[in-house]
C-alpha positions as CSV (number, residue, x, y, z in Angstrom):
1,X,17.0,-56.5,-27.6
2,X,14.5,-54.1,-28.1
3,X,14.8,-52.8,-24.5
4,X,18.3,-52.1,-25.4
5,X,17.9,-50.6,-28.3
6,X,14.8,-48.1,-27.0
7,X,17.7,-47.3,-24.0
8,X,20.6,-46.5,-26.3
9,X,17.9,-44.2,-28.7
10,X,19.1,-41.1,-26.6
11,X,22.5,-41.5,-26.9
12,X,25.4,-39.8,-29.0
13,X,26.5,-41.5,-32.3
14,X,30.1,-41.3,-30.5
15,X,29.4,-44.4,-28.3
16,X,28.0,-46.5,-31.8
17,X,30.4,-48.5,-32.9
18,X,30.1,-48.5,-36.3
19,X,31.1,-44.6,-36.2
20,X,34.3,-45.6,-34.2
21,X,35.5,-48.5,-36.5
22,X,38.2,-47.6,-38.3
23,X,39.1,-49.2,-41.7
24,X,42.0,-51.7,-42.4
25,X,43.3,-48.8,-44.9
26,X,43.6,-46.5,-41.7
27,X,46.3,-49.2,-40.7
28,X,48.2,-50.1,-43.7
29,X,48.5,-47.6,-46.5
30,X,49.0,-49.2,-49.9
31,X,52.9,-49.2,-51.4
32,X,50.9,-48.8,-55.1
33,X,50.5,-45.4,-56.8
34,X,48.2,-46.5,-58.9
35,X,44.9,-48.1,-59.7
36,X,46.2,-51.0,-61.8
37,X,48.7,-53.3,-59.5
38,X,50.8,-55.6,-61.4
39,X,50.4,-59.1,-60.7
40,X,52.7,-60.1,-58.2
41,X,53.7,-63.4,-60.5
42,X,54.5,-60.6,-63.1
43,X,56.5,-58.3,-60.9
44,X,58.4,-60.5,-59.7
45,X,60.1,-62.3,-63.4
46,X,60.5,-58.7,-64.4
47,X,62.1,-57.9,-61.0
48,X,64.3,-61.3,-62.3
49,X,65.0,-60.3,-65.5
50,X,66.6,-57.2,-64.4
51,X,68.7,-58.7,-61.6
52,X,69.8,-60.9,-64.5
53,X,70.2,-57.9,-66.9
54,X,72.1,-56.1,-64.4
55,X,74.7,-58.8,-63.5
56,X,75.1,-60.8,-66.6
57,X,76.3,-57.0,-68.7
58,X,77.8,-55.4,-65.3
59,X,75.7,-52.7,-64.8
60,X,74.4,-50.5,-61.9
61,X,71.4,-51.4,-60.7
62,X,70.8,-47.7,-60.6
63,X,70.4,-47.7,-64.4
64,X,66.6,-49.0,-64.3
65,X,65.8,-46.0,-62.5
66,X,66.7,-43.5,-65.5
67,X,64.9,-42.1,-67.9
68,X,66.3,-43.6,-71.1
69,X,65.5,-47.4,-69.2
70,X,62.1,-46.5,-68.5
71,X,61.4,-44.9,-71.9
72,X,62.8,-48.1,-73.4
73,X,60.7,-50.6,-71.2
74,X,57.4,-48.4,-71.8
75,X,57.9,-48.9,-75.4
76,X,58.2,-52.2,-75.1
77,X,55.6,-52.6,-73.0
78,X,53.2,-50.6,-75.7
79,X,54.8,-52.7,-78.8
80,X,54.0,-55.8,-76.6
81,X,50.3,-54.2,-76.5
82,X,50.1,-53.4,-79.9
83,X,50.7,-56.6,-81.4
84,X,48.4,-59.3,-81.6
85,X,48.8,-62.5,-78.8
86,X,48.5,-65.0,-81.4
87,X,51.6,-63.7,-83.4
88,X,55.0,-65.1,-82.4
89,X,57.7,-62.1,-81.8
90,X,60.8,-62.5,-82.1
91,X,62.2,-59.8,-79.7
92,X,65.7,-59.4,-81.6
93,X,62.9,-58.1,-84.6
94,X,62.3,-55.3,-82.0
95,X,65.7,-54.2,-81.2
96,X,68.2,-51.7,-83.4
97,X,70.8,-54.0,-85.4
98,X,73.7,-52.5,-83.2
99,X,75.6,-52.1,-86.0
């Protein structure tokens, strides 16, 4: 080993493998935008609950996508945050009396 490593002393970092390798991200580029990826187990019973939302009230599916849906499920999402995991929330204390 050592004769092969004294022969390959002269040569150009270009033929060392390690400088060729690419990484796996060179490949595959994340679908994320950010840091903090949602569990998949988590994506995918809010990814339910809006199917569900969207056919059970006859809605466009389109509608998750706005603003006003957004703004609502990030406040949700902060309330959730906010309140402490050992207190039971009833989630029909959260929303307007539609009245």
């Amino acid at each position: 080993m050592s004769i092969h490593s004294r022969a390959c002393e002269g040569k150009d970092n270009e033929l060392n493998l390690s400088n060729q390798q690419r990484k796996l991200n060179h490949y595959y580029n994340s679908t994320s935008t950010s840091k903090n990826v949602v569990p998949k187990a988590i994506k995918n019973a809010i990814t339910q609950s809006c199917v569900e939302f969207v056919v059970e009230d006859g809605r466009a599916f389109h509608l998750l996508q706005c603003s006003g849906f957004v703004g609502l499920a990030k406040q949700l999402f902060d309330a959730g945050n906010l309140t402490p995991s050992s207190r039971e929330v009833n989630i029909h204390d959260l929303l307007p009396d539609p009245t």
